[in-house]
SELUM-401881 format. One record per residue (C-alpha): x, y, z; residue in three letters. Coordinates in steps of 0.25 Angstrom, whole numbers, plus 5000, padded with zeros to 4 digits. Last residue first. Example, Ala and Ser with C-alpha at 12.3 -4.5 7.8 and 13.67 -1.06 7.14 Angstrom:
2
505549965029Ser/504949825031Ala/
This chain:
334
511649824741Unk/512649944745Unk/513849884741Unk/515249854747Unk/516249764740Unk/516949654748Unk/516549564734Unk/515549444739Unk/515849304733Unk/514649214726Unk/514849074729Unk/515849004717Unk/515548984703Unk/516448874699Unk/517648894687Unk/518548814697Unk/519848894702Unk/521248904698Unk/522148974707Unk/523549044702Unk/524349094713Unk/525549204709Unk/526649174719Unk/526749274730Unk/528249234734Unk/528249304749Unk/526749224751Unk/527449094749Unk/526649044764Unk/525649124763Unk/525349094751Unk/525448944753Unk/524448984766Unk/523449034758Unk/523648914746Unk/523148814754Unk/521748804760Unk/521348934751Unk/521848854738Unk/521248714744Unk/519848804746Unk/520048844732Unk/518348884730Unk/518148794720Unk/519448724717Unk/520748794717Unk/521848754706Unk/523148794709Unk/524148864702Unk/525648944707Unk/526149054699Unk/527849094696Unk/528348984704Unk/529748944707Unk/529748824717Unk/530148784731Unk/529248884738Unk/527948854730Unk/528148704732Unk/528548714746Unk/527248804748Unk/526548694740Unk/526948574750Unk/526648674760Unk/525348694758Unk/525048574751Unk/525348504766Unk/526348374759Unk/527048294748Unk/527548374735Unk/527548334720Unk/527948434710Unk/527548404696Unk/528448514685Unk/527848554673Unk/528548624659Unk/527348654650Unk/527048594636Unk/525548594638Unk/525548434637Unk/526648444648Unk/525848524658Unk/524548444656Unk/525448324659Unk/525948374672Unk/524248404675Unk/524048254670Unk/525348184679Unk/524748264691Unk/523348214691Unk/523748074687Unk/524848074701Unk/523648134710Unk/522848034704Unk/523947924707Unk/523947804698Unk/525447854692Unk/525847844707Unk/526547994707Unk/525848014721Unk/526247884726Unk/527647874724Unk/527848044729Unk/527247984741Unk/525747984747Unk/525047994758Unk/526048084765Unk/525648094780Unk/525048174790Unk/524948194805Unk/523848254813Unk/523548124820Unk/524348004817Unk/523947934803Unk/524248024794Unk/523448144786Unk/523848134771Unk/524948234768Unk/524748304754Unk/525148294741Unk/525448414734Unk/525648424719Unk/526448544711Unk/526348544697Unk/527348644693Unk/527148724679Unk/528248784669Unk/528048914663Unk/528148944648Unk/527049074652Unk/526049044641Unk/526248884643Unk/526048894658Unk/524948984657Unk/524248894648Unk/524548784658Unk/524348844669Unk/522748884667Unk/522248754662Unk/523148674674Unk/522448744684Unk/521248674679Unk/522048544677Unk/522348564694Unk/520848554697Unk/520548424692Unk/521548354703Unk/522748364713Unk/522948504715Unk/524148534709Unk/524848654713Unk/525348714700Unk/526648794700Unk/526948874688Unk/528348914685Unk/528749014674Unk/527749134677Unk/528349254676Unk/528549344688Unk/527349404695Unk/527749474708Unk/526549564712Unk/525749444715Unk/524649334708Unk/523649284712Unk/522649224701Unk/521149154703Unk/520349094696Unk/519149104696Unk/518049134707Unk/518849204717Unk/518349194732Unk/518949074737Unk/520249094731Unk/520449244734Unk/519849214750Unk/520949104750Unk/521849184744Unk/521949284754Unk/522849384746Unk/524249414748Unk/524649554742Unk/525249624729Unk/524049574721Unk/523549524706Unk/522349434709Unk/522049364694Unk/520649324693Unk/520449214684Unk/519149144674Unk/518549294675Unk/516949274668Unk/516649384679Unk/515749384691Unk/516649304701Unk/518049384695Unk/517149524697Unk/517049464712Unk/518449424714Unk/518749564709Unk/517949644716Unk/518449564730Unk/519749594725Unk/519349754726Unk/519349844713Unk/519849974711Unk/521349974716Unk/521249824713Unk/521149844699Unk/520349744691Unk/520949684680Unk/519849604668Unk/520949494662Unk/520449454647Unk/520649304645Unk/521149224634Unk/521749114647Unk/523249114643Unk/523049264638Unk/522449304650Unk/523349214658Unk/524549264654Unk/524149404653Unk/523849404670Unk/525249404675Unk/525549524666Unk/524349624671Unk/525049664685Unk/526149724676Unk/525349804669Unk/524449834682Unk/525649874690Unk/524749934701Unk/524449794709Unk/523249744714Unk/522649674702Unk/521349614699Unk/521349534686Unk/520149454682Unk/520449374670Unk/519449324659Unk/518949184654Unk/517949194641Unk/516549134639Unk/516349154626Unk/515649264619Unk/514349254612Unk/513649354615Unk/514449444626Unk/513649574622Unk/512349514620Unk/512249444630Unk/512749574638Unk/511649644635Unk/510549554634Unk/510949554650Unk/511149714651Unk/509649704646Unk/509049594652Unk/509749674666Unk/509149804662Unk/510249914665Unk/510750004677Unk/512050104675Unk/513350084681Unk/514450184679Unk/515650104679Unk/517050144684Unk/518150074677Unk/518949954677Unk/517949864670Unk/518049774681Unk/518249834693Unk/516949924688Unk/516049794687Unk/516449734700Unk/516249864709Unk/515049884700Unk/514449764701Unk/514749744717Unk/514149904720Unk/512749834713Unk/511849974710Unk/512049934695Unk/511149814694Unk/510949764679Unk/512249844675Unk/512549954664Unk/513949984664Unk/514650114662Unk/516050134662Unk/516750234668Unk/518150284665Unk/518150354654Unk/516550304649Unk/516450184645Unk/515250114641Unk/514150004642Unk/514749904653Unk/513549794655Unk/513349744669Unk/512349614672Unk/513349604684Unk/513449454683Unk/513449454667Unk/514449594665Unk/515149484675Unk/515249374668Unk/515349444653Unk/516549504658Unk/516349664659Unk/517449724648Unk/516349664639Unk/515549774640Unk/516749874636Unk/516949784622Unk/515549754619Unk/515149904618Unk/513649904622Unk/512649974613Unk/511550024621Unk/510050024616Unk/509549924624Unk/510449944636Unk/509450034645Unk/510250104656Unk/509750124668Unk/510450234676Unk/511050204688Unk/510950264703Unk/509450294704Unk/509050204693Unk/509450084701Unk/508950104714Unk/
C-alpha cells in the first residue's frame, strides 16, 4: 500500500527549486514520473508517481548521489510538474560516467574532452553504490547520448555492447593522452557517425586519426579454403564503393584540418586488426556498432583478448534506436 510506507504529498502548493529537480535528466524524471523537491544533508526527497518500485529508487538514488526519501504524488500533478519545470528546454546530450576506480579527480580527466567537445553535463555513478546493471539501466531511461565504463578489469563486451543503449566508452586505469586515434572503418553510413564524434575530439586533442580498412577472404573454390577477392589494384579502383567510401571519410579529416593516415589490409578482420592495433601507437580505438553491435560482439571479444595486456581505451558508436527493454540484476519485492 502506498499510504502505508510513503506519505502522499500534494504538489499544488509546492514550490520546486529548478536547479535540484533538474539534477534528474528530463528522461528519466519522465520515465519514473520522479520529481526531486529538497535536500536535506544527505537525503534528498523526491515525490514519485509509484514509490514502492525498488528499480526507481535504486536508479533514482545512483543518480543524485544521495539517499532519497520517497514520498507518493498525483501522476497529472508530478506530470504538470515537470512540463512546467523543463518548459521550453532543448533537448540536450548528457554523459553517464560509472567509475570503478577511487581516484575520482583523475578518473574525471578522460571524460572533460568530450563533455565540452559534445556541451554535455557528465551524471557519475559510483561503482561502490551502484551496480553496472544500475547504470546501464539509468543510461536506457535517461536522455544520456554516452556511457563512459571507467574499470580496472576486463569486461564482457559483448554483453556491454548489446545491453547499453548509447554510446558506449571503455576506457582503463592507464589513460595517456590521446595523440593517435585509430578508426576501424566499417565500410558504409555508419563510419561518418563515428566520424562526428572524432573529429571534434581530434581537433580539441591535435591528435592525428588512422583509417584502417579490412578486406576480407572471399570463400575459394576448394572446400574450406579462402581466397583474396580483391587486390590493393582493385580496392583503390576510383569506381570502387569501398574506394569512394574511404576517399570521403579521408576527406572529412582534411576539411577539419586533421593529420589522417588510410591503412589498407587483406584478410580474417580479426587478425588483420589485431596486427593493426599491435603494430601501431594508439591512444583510443573507434568503431561504429549497428543496432545491437553484433559485428562488435562477433569481433571485438577475441581482439580484446588478444591485446588484453595494452587495454586500449574502446570507443563504440551506436545508433540512436530504442532497443528491447533490458532487465537491471536488482532484487525487488514486486
Amino acid at each position: 500500500m502506498v499510504g502505508s510506507y510513503h506519505p502522499h504529498l500534494s504538489l499544488q502548493n509546492v514550490s520546486i527549486d529548478p536547479e535540484l529537480a533538474r539534477r534528474l535528466p528530463k528522461g528519466l524524471a519522465y520515465y519514473y514520473l520522479a520529481l526531486p523537491l529538497g535536500q536535506d544533508e544527505d537525503a534528498v526527497s523526491v515525490v514519485m508517481a509509484h514509490p514502492d518500485d525498488q528499480t526507481a529508487r535504486a536508479v533514482l538514488q545512483s543518480v543524485l548521489g544521495s539517499e532519497i526519501v520517497a514520498l507518493h504524488g498525483a501522476v497529472d500533478e508530478i506530470r504538470a510538474a515537470l512540463d512546467q519545470l523543463w518548459a521550453g528546454q532543448s533537448e540536450s546530450s548528457q554523459i553517464l560516467f560509472w567509475n570503478e576506480l577511487a581516484d575520482s579527480e583523475k578518473a574525471s580527466q578522460p571524460i572533460e574532452l568530450l563533455s565540452g567537445i559534445l556541451s554535455a553535463p557528465v551524471t557519475e555513478l559510483d561503482a561502490g553504490q551502484s551496480s553496472l546493471d544500475v547504470a546501464l539501466d539509468a543510461a536506457r531511461q535517461g536522455n544520456f547520448s554516452l556511457t563512459v565504463i571507467r574499470t580496472s578489469e576486463p569486461r564482457d563486451l559483448s554483453n556491454l555492447i548489446r545491453e547499453s543503449a548509447t554510446s558506449l566508452l571503455l576506457v582503463f586505469d592507464r589513460q595517456p593522452p590521446i595523440h593517435n586515434i585509430l578508426l576501424v572503418l566499417r565500410g558504409h553510413s555508419p563510419d561518418n557517425k563515428v566520424l562526428d564524434w572524432i573529429i571534434p575530439l581530434a581537433q580539441a586533442a591535435q591528435a592525428s586519426v588512422t583509417l584502417l580498412a579490412v578486406e576480407p577472404p572471399q570463400p575459394g573454390q576448394n572446400k574450406g579454403k579462402t581466397r583474396i577477392s580483391r587486390g590493393f589494384k582493385t580496392l583503390l579502383s576510383p569506381e570502387s564503393t569501398l574506394s569512394k567510401h574511404i576517399a570521403d571519410c579521408a576527406c572529412q579529416l582534411n576539411n577539419a584540418g586533421i593529420k589522417g593516415y588510410i591503412k589498407l589490409r587483406q584478410g580474417l578482420p580479426n587478425s588483420q586488426i589485431i596486427k593493426e592495433i599491435d603494430e601501431g601507437d594508439y591512444d583510443l580505438i573507434a568503431v561504429a556498432a549497428e543496432a545491437h553491435g553484433e559485428f562488435i560482439q562477433q569481433t571485438w571479444g577475441h581482439i580484446a583478448g588478444e591485446t588484453l595486456h595494452k587495454r586500449y581505451p574502446l570507443l563504440v558508436v551506436k545508433p540512436e534506436i530504442p532497443l528491447l527493454p533490458y532487465q537491471p540484476a536488482l532484487q525487488t519485492n514486486r
